[in-house]
Each structure stands twice: as C-alpha cells, then as structure tokens.
C-alpha positions as CSV (number, residue, x, y, z in Angstrom):
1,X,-40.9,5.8,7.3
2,X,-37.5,6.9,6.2
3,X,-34.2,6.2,8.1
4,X,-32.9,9.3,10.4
5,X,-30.2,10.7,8.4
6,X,-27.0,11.6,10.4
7,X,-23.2,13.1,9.1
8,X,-20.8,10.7,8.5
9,X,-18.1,11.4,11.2
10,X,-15.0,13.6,9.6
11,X,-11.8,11.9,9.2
12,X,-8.9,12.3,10.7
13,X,-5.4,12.1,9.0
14,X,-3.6,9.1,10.0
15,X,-0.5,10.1,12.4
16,X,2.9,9.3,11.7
17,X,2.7,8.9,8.0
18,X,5.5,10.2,6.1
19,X,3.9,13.6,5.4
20,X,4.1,14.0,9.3
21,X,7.4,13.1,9.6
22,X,9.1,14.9,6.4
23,X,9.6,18.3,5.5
24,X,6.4,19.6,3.0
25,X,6.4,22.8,1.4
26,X,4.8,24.9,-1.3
27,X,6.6,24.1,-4.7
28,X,6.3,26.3,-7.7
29,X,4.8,25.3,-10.9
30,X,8.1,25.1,-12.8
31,X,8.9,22.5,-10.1
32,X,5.5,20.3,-10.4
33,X,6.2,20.4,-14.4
34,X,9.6,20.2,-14.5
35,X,10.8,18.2,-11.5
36,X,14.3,19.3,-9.7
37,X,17.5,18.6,-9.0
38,X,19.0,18.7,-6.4
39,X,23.2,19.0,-5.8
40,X,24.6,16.2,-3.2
41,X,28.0,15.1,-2.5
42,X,30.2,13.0,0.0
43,X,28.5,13.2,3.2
44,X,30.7,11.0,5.5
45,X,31.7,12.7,8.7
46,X,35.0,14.4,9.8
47,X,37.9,12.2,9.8
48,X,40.8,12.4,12.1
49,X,44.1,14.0,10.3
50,X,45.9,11.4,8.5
51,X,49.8,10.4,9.4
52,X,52.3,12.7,8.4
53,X,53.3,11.7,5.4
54,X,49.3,10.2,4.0
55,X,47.3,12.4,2.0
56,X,43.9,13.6,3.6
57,X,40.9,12.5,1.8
58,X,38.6,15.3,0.1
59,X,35.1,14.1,-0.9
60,X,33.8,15.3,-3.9
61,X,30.5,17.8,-4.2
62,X,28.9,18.3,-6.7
63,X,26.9,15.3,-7.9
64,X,23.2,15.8,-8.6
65,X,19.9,13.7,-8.2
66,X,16.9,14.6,-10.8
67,X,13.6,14.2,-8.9
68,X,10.8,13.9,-11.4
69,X,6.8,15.0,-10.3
70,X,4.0,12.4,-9.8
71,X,-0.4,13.1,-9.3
72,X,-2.7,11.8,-7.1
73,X,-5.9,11.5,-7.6
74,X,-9.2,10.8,-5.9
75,X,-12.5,10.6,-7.0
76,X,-16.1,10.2,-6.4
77,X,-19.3,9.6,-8.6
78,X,-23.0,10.4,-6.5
79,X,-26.6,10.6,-7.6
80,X,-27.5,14.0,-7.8
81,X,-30.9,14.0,-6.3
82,X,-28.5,14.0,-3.3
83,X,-29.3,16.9,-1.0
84,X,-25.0,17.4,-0.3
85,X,-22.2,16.4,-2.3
86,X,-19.5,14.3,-1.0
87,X,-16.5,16.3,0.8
88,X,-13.9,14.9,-2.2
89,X,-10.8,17.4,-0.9
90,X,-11.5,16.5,2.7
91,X,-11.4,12.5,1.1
92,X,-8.6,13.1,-0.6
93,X,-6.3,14.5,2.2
94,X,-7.7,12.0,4.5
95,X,-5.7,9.5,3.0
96,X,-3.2,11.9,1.1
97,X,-0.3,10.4,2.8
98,X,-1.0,6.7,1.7
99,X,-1.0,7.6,-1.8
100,X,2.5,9.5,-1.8
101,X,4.1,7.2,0.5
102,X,3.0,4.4,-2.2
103,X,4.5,6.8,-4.5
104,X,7.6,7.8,-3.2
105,X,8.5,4.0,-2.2
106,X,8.0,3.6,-6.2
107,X,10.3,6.6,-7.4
108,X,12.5,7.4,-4.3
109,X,13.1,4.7,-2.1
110,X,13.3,1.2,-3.8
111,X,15.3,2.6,-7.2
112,X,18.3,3.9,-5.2
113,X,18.5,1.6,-2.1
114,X,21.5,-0.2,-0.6
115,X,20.1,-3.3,0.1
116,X,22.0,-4.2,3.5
117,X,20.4,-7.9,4.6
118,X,23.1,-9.1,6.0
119,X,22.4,-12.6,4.0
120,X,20.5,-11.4,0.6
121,X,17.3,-12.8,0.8
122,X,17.1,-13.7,4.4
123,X,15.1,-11.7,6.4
124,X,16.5,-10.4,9.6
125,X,15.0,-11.6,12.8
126,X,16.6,-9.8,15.5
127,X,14.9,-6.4,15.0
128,X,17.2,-4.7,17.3
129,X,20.4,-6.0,15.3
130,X,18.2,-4.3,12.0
131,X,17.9,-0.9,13.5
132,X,21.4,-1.0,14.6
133,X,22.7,-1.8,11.1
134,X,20.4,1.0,9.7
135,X,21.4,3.6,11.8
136,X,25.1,2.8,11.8
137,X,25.3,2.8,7.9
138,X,23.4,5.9,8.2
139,X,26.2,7.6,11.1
140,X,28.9,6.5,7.9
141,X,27.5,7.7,5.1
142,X,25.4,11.2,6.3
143,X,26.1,14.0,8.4
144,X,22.8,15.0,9.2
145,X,19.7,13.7,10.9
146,X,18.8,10.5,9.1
147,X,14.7,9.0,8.8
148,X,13.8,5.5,9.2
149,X,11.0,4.2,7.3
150,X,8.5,1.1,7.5
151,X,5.2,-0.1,6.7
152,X,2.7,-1.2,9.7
153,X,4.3,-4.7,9.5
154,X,7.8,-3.2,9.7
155,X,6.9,-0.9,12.4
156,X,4.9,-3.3,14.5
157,X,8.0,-6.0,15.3
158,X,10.5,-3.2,16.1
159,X,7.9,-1.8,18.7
160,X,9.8,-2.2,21.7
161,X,12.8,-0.2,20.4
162,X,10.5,2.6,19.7
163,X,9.8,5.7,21.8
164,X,6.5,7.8,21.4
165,X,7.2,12.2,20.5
166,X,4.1,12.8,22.1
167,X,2.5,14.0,18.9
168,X,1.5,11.2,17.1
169,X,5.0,10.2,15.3
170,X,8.0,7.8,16.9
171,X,11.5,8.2,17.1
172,X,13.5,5.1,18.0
173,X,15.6,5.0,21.0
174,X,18.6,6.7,19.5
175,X,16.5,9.8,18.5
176,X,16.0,8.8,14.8
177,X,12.5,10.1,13.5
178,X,9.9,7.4,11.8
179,X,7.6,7.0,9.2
180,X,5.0,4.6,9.9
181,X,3.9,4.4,6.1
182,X,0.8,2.1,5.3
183,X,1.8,3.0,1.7
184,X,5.1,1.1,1.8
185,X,4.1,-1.9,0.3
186,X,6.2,-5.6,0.0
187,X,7.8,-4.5,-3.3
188,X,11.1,-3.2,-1.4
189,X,14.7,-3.7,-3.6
190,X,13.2,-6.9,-4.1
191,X,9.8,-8.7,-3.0
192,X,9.3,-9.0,0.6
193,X,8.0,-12.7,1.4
194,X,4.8,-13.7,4.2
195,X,6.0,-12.6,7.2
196,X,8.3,-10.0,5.8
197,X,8.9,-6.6,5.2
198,X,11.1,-3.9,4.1
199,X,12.8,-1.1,7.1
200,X,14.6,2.0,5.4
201,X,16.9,4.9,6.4
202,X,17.4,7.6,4.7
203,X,18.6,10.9,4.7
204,X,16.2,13.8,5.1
205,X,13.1,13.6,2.9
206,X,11.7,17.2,1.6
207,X,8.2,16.7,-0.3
208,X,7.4,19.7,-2.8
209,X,3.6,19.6,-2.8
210,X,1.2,21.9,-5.4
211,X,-2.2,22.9,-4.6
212,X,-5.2,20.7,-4.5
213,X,-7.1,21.1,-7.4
214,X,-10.8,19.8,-7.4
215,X,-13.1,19.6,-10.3
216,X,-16.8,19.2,-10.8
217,X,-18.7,17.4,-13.5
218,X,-22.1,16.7,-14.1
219,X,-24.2,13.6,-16.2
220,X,-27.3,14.9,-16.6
221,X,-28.8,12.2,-18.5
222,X,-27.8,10.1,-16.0
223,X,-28.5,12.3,-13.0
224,X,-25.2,11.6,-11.9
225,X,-22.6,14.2,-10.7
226,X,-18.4,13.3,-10.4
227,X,-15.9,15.2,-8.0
228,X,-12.5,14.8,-8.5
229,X,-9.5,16.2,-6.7
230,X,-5.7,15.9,-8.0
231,X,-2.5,17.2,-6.1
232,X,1.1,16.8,-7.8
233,X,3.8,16.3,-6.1
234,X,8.3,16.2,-6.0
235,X,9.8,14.1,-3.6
236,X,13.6,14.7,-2.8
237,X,15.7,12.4,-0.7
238,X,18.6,13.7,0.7
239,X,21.7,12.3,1.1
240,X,21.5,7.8,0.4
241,X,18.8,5.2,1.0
242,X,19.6,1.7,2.7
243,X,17.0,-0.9,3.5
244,X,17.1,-4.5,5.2
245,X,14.3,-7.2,4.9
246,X,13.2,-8.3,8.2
247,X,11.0,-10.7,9.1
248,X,9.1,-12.9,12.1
C-alpha cells in the first residue's frame, strides 16, 4: 500500500534579511545590463561657523560610485512521471535574500569597507563598545539614516542592545535599522576567525531588482524535467561602509 501523500508546507521568507530592511525597487533593463552610478559626495554634518578670520570648509560633490549587476539562480531537476512540478519561483524567493546578501557582501560591502577594529586583527569583545564605534563613525561621516549589518553570529552576541520593530526586523537601541543577513559570511575585509564575525554600517542600501524569470526544460529520454528561475540584481550603497570584527 502506498504512503498518504500530503503538500509540503509553503515557506516563509526569512524576516529581517537585508531585503526587508533595504529599499527594493523595479530597475529597468538598461540598469540590470548596464549597472549604475550613482553621484555621492562629502556627507559630514553641519559644522559650527569657523573664527573670524578661518576659512569655512566646503565638501566636495560630485564623486561617483559604479555599481555593476549580478544573477541568481535556482534550480531544480524532477522525474516527470511526477503528478506536480516543484514550485521553483516560490523556492527561489524563499531564500532570495540569502543569495543577494551573499552577493552584495562580495561586491558592496567588503571591497569598500573601513575596517575600524580598534586593534587590526583582534576581535572586539565588548559588543556594546562595537555598536558604539559603528554608529559614531557613522554620525561623522553621513547625514542620513545609517544600516547596521551582521550575520546570525554577529547579530546573536549584540542581542541585548537590540530592540524588536514589531515586524520581524530590529533596530538597536539608538534607532539604527538591522540586517540580520545569514548570507554575510566570515570573508569580511579580512577572514573572520572561530568565534568571530564581521558587524557593518552603512549608509542607506537601495537594491534595483529585475523580474524573475523562470524557465522550463524537458529530457525526455531521461523522463526527467528541469525548472530554473534567475533574477538579476544592482545593489547601491549610499554614502561609506565601516566594519569591526567582533568576537566571544
């Protein structure tokens, strides 16, 4: 007698990933092929009118950062004597935010970082101290509201200085919005150690997403059928990065 066959319960997205936490919107193809740029400039805050006699201090605007596009993918091989084929978009976006936050760690993050340990190399223990550092390197350099990022581990030992939205995502204490990104990996500005990991801030973070494309094929010799689902993506980072390894 065969097994009673039931559905597989649907997945849920996990909650305070970065595609949660950052701005996503629609980007046009000349974007997704192209990549953008995107004009920044000094960002540090007002500054009390100089002594008579001293110059006052103009910063400069019109630097720009190139962005370039990267593609996820997902996909699924199944028999096709299969009464239903496997949900491959429903997969994919499942677990979407993994795969960019792996990404934009890659491109966005680690490449532009100001590595702020206070001893290179030596992890900081007093998480507190970490967050303070981060988001008073973020008051001196940005005018805007600043994101702090983290993978689980990250996250995890700075859980008592963290405060709960209501919706799923964190802020800390101070109001500063977090990414809880499984993605991040130990590969920070450079190698996190056991018992280690990487904490960023940054300025706002805008992801330009395309549509997600899904694709059948077919083996018949095989009787085998394939399902896969892409999505290309910009990420733009506004403003600086600064990160600090901290650790247990």
């Amino acid at each position: 007698m065969a097994r009673f066959a039931i559905d597989a319960p649907a997945r849920e997205s996990v909650r305070g990933g970065l595609l949660s936490v950052a701005r996503v919107i629609d980007a046009p193809k000349e974007a997704l092929y192209l990549g953008v740029t995107h004009l920044i400039g000094d960002e540090a805050p007002p500054a009390p009118t100089p002594a008579e006699g001293v110059d006052k201090n103009f910063g400069i605007f019109e630097d720009v950062a190139d962005w370039d596009p990267f593609t996820l993918y997902k996909g699924i091989e199944y028999s096709m004597l299969l009464g239903e084929k496997p949900d491959v978009a429903g997969l994919f976006s499942a677990g979407e935010t993994y795969g960019v936050e792996k990404a934009v760690q890659a491109l966005a993050l680690n490449p532009f970082a100001d590595d702020i340990t206070p001893t290179p190399g030596t992890p900081v223990t007093n998480i507190k101290y970490a967050f303070g550092l981060l988001e008073q390197y973020a008051a001196d350099h940005y005018s805007g509201l600043p994101m702090l990022h983290g993978n689980k581990v990250a996250i995890s030992l700075a859980s008592e200085f963290l405060a709960d939205s209501g919706a799923g995502t964190l802020h800390s204490k101070l109001g500063t919005p977090i990414v809880t990104g499984g993605g991040y990996g130990p590969a920070g500005p450079s190698a996190a150690g056991a018992g280690e990991a990487w904490l960023y801030i940054t300025g706002a973070v805008t992801i330009l997403r395309g549509p997600l494309a899904v694709y059948p094929a077919h083996n018949l010799k095989g009787n085998r059928s394939l399902a896969l689902a892409e999505r290309t993506y910009v990420p733009v980072v506004d403003g600086f990065v600064a990160a600090i390894l901290v650790g247990i």
